[in-house]
C-alpha positions, 0 to 999 in steps of 0.5 A, a space after each residue: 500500500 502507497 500512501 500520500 496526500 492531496 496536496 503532495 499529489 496535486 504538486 505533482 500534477 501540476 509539475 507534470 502538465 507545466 508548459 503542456 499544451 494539451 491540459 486536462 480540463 479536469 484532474 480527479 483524485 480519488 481514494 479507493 483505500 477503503 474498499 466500501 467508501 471511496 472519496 473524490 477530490 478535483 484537484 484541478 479545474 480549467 488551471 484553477 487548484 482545488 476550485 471547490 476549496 471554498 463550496 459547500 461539497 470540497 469533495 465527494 464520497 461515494 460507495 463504489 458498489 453503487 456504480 454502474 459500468 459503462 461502456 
């Protein structure tokens, strides 16, 4: 097991896509470490980092049993 933080993650992201001309609009960091409760972060939105910081949902828990796979 690895584990880190979001704002170490985030770092790297951001080092990462430097200078990129082809940038996500979005990158979402999700905790899959418990198996019955996963949580979601965006960690970055159109350049902007943690853009939910200030919102009333900073993040998302979800169940993973309830997702439906698609494609």
């Amino acid at each position: 097991m690895a584990l880190s933080n979001h704002w170490v993650i985030y770092d790297a992201a951001e080092a990462a896509l430097a200078g990129r001309p082809d940038r996500p609009d979005e990158v979402w960091l999700v905790d899959t470490t418990i198996s019955t409760g996963w949580t979601a972060w965006c960690l970055i939105r159109d350049g902007v980092g943690f853009p939910d910081d200030e919102t009333t949902y900073r993040y998302w828990d979800f169940n993973p049993v309830e997702l439906v796979a698609v494609g």
